[in-house]
Structures are given as C-alpha cells and as structure tokens.
VEXLUMPA-133249 format. One record per residue (C-alpha): residue number from 0; residue in one letter; z, y, x. Coordinates in Angstrom, 1 decimal, padded with zeros to 4 digits. Example, Ala and Ser with C-alpha at 12.3 -4.5 7.8 and 13.67 -1.06 7.14 Angstrom:
BEGIN
SITE    n  res      pz      py      px
SITE    0    A   007.8  -004.5   012.3
SITE    1    S   007.1  -001.1   013.7
This chain:
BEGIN
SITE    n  res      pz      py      px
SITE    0    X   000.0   000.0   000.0
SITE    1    X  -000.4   003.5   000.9
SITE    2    X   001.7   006.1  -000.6
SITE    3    X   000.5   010.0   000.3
SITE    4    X   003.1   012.5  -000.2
SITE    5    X   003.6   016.2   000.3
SITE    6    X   006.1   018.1   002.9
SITE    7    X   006.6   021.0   002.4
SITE    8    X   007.9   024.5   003.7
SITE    9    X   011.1   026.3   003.1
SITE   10    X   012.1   030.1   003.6
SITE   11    X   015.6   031.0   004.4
SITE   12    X   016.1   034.4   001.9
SITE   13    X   019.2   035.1   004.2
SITE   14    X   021.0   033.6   006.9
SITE   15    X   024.9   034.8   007.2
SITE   16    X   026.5   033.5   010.3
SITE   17    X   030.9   033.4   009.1
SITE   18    X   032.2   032.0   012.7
SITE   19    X   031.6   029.8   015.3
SITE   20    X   033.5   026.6   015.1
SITE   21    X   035.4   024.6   018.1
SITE   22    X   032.8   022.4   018.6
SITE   23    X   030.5   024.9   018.7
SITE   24    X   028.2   024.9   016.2
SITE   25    X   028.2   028.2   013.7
SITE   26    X   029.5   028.0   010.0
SITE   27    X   026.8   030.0   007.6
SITE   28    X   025.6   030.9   004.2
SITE   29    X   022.1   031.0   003.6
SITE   30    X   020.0   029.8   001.1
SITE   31    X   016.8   027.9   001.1
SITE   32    X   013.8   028.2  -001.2
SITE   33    X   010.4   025.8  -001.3
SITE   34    X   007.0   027.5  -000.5
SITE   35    X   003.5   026.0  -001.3
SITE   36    X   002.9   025.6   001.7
SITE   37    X   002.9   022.0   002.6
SITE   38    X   001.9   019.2   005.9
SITE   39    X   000.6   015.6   004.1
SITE   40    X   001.9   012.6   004.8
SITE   41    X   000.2   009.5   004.6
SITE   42    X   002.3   006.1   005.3
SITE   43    X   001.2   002.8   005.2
SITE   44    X   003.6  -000.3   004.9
SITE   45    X   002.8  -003.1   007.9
SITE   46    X   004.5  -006.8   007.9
SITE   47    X   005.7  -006.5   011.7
SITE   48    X   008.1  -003.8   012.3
SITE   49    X   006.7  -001.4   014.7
SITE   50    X   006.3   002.1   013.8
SITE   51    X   002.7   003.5   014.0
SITE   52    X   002.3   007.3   014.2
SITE   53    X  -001.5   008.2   013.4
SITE   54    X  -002.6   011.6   014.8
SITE   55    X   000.5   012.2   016.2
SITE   56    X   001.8   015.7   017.3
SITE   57    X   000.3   016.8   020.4
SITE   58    X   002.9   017.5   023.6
SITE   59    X   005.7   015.6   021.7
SITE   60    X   006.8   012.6   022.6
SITE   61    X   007.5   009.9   020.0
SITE   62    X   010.9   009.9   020.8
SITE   63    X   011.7   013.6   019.7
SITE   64    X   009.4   013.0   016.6
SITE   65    X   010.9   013.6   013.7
SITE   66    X   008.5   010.9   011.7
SITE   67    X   009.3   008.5   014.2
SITE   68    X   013.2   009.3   014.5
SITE   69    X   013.7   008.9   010.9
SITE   70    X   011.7   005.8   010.0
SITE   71    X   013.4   004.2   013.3
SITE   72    X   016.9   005.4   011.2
SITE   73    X   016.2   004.3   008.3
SITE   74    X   015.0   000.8   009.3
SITE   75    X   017.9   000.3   011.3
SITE   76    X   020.1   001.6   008.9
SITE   77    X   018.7  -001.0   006.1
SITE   78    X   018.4  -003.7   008.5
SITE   79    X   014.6  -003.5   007.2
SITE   80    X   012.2  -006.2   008.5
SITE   81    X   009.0  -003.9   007.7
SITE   82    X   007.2  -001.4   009.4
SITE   83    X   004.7   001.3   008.7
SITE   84    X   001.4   003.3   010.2
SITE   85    X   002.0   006.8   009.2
SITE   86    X  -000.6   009.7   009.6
SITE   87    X   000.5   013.8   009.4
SITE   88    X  -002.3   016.4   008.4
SITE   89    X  -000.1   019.5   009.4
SITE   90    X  -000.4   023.1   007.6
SITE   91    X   002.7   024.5   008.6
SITE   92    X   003.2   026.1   011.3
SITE   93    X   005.4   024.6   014.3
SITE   94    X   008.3   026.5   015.6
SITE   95    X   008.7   029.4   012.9
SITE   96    X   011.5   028.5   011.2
SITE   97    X   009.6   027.5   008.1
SITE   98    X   011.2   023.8   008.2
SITE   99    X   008.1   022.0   008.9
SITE  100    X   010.0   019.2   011.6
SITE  101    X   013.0   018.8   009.2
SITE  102    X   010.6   018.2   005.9
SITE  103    X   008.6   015.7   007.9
SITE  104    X   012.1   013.9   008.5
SITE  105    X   012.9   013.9   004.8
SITE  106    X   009.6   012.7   003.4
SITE  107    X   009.5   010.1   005.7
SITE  108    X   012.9   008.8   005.1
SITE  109    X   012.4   008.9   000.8
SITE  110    X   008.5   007.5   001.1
SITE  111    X   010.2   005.2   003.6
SITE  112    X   012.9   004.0   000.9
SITE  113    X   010.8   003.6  -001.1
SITE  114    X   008.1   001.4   000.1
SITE  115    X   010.3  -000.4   002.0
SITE  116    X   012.2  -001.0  -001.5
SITE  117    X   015.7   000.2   000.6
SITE  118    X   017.3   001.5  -002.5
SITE  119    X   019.3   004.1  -001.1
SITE  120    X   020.4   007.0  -003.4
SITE  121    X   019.8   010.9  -002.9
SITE  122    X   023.1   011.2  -001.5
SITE  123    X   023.3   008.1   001.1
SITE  124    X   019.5   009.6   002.4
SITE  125    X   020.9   012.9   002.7
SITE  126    X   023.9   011.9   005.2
SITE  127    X   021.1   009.8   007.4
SITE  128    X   018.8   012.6   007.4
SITE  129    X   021.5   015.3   008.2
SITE  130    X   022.1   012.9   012.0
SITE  131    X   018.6   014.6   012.5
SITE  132    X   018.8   017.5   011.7
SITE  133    X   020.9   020.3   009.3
SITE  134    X   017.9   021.2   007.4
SITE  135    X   016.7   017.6   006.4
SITE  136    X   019.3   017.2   003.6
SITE  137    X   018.0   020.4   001.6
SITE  138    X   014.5   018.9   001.6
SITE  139    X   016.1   015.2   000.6
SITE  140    X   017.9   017.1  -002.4
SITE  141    X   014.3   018.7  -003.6
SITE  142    X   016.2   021.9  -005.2
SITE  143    X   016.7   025.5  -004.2
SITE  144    X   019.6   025.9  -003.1
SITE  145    X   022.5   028.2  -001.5
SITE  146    X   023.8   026.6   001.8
SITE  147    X   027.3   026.3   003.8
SITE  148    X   029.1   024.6   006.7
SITE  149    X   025.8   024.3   009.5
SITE  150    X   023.5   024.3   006.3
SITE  151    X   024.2   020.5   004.9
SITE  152    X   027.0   021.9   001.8
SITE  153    X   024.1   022.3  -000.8
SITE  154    X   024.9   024.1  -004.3
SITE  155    X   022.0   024.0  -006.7
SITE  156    X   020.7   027.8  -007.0
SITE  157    X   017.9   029.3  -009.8
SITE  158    X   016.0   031.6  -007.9
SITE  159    X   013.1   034.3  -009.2
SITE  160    X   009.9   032.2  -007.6
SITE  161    X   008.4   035.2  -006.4
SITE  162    X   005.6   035.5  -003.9
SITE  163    X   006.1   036.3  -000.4
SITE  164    X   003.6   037.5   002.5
SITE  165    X   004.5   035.2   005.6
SITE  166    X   003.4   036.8   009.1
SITE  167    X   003.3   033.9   012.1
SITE  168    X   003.6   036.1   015.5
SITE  169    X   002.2   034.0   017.9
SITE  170    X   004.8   033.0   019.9
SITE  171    X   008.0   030.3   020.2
SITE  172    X   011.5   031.5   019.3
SITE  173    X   014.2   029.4   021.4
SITE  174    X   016.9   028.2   018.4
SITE  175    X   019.4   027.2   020.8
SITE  176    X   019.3   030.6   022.9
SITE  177    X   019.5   032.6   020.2
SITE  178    X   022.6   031.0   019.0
SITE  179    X   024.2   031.4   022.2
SITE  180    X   023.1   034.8   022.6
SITE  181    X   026.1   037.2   023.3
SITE  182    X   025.2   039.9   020.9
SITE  183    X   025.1   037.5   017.9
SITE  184    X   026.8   038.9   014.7
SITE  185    X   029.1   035.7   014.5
SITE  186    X   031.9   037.2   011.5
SITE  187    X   029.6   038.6   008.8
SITE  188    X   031.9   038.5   006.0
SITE  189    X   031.5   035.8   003.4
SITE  190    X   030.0   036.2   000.2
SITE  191    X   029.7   034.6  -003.2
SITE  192    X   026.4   033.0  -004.5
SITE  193    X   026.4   035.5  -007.4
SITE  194    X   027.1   038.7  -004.6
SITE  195    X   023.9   037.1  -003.1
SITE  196    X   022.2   037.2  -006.2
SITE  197    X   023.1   040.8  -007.1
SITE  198    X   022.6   042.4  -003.5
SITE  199    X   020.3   040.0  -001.4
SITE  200    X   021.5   039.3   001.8
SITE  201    X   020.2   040.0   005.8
SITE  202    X   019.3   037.6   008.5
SITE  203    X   022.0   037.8   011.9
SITE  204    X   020.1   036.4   014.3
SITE  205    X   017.0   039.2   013.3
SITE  206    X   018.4   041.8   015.8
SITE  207    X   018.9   039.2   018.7
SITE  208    X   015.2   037.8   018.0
SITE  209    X   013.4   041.1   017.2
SITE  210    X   015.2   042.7   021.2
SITE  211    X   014.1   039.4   022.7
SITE  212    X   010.7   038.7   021.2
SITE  213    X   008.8   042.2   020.6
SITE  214    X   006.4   040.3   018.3
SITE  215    X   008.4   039.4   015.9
SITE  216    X   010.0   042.9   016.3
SITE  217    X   005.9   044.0   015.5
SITE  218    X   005.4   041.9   012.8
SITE  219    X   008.3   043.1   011.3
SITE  220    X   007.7   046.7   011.2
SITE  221    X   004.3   045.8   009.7
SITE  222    X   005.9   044.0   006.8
SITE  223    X   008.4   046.6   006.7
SITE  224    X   005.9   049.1   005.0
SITE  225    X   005.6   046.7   001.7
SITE  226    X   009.3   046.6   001.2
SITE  227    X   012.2   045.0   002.9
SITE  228    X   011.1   042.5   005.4
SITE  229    X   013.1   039.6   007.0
SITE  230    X   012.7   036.8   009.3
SITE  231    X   013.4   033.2   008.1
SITE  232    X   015.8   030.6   010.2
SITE  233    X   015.9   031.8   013.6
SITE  234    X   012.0   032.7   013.2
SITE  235    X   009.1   033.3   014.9
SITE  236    X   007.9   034.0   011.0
SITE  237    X   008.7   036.7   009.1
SITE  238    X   008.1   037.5   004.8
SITE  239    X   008.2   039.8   002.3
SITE  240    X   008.8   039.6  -001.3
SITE  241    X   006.3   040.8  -003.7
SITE  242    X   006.6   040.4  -007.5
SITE  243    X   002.4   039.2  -007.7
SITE  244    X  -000.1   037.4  -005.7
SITE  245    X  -002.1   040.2  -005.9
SITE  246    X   000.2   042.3  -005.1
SITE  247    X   001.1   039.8  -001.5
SITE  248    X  -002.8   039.8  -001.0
SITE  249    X  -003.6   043.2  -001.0
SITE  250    X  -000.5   043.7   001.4
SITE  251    X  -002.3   041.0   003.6
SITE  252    X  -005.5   042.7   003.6
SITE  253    X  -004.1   045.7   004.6
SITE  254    X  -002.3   044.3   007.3
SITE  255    X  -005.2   042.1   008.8
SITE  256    X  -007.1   045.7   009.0
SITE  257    X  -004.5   046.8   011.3
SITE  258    X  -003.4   043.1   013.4
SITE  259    X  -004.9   040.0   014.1
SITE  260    X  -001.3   038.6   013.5
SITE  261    X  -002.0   035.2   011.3
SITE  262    X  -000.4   035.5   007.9
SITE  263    X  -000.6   033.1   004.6
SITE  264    X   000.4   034.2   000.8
SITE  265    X   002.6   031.6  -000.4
SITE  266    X   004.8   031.1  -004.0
SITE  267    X   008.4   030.5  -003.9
SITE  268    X   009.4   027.4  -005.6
SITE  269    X   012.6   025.9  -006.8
SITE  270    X   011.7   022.7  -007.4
SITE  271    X   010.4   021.0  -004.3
SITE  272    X   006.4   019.5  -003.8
SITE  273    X   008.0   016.4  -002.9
SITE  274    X   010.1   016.2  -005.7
SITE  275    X   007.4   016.5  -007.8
SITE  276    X   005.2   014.0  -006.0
SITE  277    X   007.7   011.0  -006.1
SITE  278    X   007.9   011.2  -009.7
SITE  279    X   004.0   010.8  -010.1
SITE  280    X   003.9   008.0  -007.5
SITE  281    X   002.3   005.5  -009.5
SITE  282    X  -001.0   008.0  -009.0
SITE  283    X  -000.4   008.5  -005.2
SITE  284    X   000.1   004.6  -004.1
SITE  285    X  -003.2   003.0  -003.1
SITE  286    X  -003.8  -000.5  -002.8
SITE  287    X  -005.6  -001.1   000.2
C-alpha cells in the first residue's frame, strides 16, 4: 500500500520567553497556527524492516533525518516487524522556523501508525514525537493551539484564519545561538490566552536575530510598511497579517517591485492539512 499524506507549515503568532530553566532549556508561551503551505509525503509499507528514504534531503545525513529518526522510533517503540520506502516532495522552506523538519517527524510517525496497524493514540504519538523535537507534538495534535513549558503543554486555541504574507531572507538563523545569546529577553512576563487574544503578543528572540542577521532585519522593515510585522520561531522568515488574499498579494507585489527577497501568500488554518487527510484516507491509500 501506499498512503500519501500532507505536512504542513506552522507560524508562531508570538513567542514569549518566561525563564530559563536549570537544565537549561527556556519556558515559553507562544502559539502555533497551520498555513497552507505543505511538503508531501509518500510512504510505502515493505515486508523486511529497513527504512528506505526516496529523494532524500540533500547535505543531511540519515541519521539527523527527521523521517528516518521517527520511523526508526516508532518501530522500535512497537516492536514493529515492517518497514517502509518513504519519498518527500518539499515546499517549505528549510531553516525558517516555519516547522517543516518537525511536521515531517509527525506525519511520519501517524502515517507510520497507521500502516504499520501500531495503534497508538494521539497522546502516546505525541510523547514519542516530543524525544524529537518540541514542535512535533503540535503537528501530532492537528489543532491550533497556545503553547507552554518548551512548546509541548498544548491548549486548543480558535484563532481568526487570516492571511499572512511570508518573506524567506535567504539565509540560515542558528536556533541554538540565538537561545544562548546574552541579550535574550529571558523574563517577559506571562500572560493569559485570552490577554493574547485581546493584545497580540511579540516575538523575544526578533531583536537578537534582526542585530545578528541584517536580512531578516531587511525583510522586516519591508513588511513593516503593511502593518505589524514579526518573525516566526527563531526565524529566518518573517509575516504579516492581512485580513484578504488580495489584500497579502497586492502587498507581495509591491514588495517584489522593490526586493528579490522570496515570499509566498499563505492562509492561516486551525485545523491541520494532516488532520484533514487521515480522515479521507480511504481516498489516499493505493494499492500497488
């Protein structure tokens, strides 16, 4: 069988850093919302148990890919017998803190479960995908939602699905530097999920990036003109909110007059691609 499945995109709206904890790591608040902007996953079930990645990313080895990491988890977890040829067509971009590794790691662990006939619920694939990475659980769950702790303490949020102009600067923003960076705002006050909804909310590692990166501080300013622009995750890309798609494209147009910065008009979405997908699956599973 062959069961083809979206991944898609995420935007943080904000990303409040509260402390730093002993170990390290940084509680926050933020909150995660879908785009429709999605990679495609094609898997494949195999009677041996090797794991066969098709097209695989260039310049990573299959021992930091994500596809790989959490079919190898989820096998050994389940004690699964089984393996599985798996192809990515990717769309979104790498490194802009648009959640394209972390997605891949969730659609392969729920297509995974469910060829493989694993029968794991939401929950029990959420704690194996969080072991690779704070992210994967939000795509798992398939909802909007308003994160805590290091992003894995989900709450359920209904958000305006609003269209947003995403700018890509062409270059690679270091995660871990930035959240070692000295002049990180690491005590931004908590807040409630209904303050968030009332106010908005900023990003704290945007002042870091945008002194350490000058095109994302670019991008930025360009977006600024439209209304109030922020970056997403720890970037590279940055988005605006705009209340049509007309209203996103024009912005684009105007923009692509003045840069050759790549950018991409995208929907918010509440409900996940995914989500969607695996509840249509009797339409996406080919016999072969």
């Amino acid at each position: 069988m062959t069961l083809i499945l979206p991944s898609p995109a995420k935007l943080n709206l904000c990303l409040h850093i509260v402390n730093q904890r002993p170990d390290g790591y940084h509680n926050l608040q933020t909150v995660f919302q879908f785009i429709n902007l999605c990679d495609e996953l094609s898997f494949e079930i195999t009677d041996d148990s090797r794991i066969k990645l098709v097209d695989a990313l260039p310049n990573v080895p299959k021992a930091d890919n994500l596809i790989y990491r959490s079919a190898k988890l989820l096998q050994q977890h389940s004690q699964c017998k089984l393996g599985a040829r798996i192809s990515l067509h990717k769309h979104i971009p790498m490194g802009g803190g648009l959640g394209g590794g972390s997605s891949n790691a969730a659609t392969t662990l729920l297509a995974l479960n469910q060829l493989w006939q694993t029968d794991l619920n939401t929950e029990q694939l959420m704690a194996l995908g969080l072991k690779l990475g704070a992210d994967v659980p939000v795509f798992i769950g398939g909802k909007a939602a308003w994160g805590e702790g290091v992003g894995e303490k989900l709450t359920a949020i209904d958000l305006p699905e609003n269209w947003f102009l995403v700018l890509h600067p062409d270059c690679h923003v270091d995660t871990a530097k930035v959240f070692k960076h000295k002049d990180l705002t690491r005590n931004s006050p908590p807040i409630t999920i209904a303050a968030f909804l009332a106010e908005g909310g900023h990003n704290d590692c945007e002042n870091v990036v945008r002194l350490n990166y000058p095109k994302v501080d670019s991008a930025l300013k360009l977006l600024n003109k439209f209304g109030n622009a922020r970056m997403t995750g720890t970037g590279a890309c940055v988005f605006c909110t705009f209340e049509s798609e007309s209203e996103a494209c024009a912005a684009q147009a105007e923009i692509s007059k003045a840069s050759e910065i790549k950018s991409f008009v995208v929907k918010g979405l509440n409900v996940s691609p995914l989500s969607t997908a695996l509840k249509q699956t009797g339409a996406t599973i080919h016999r072969i």
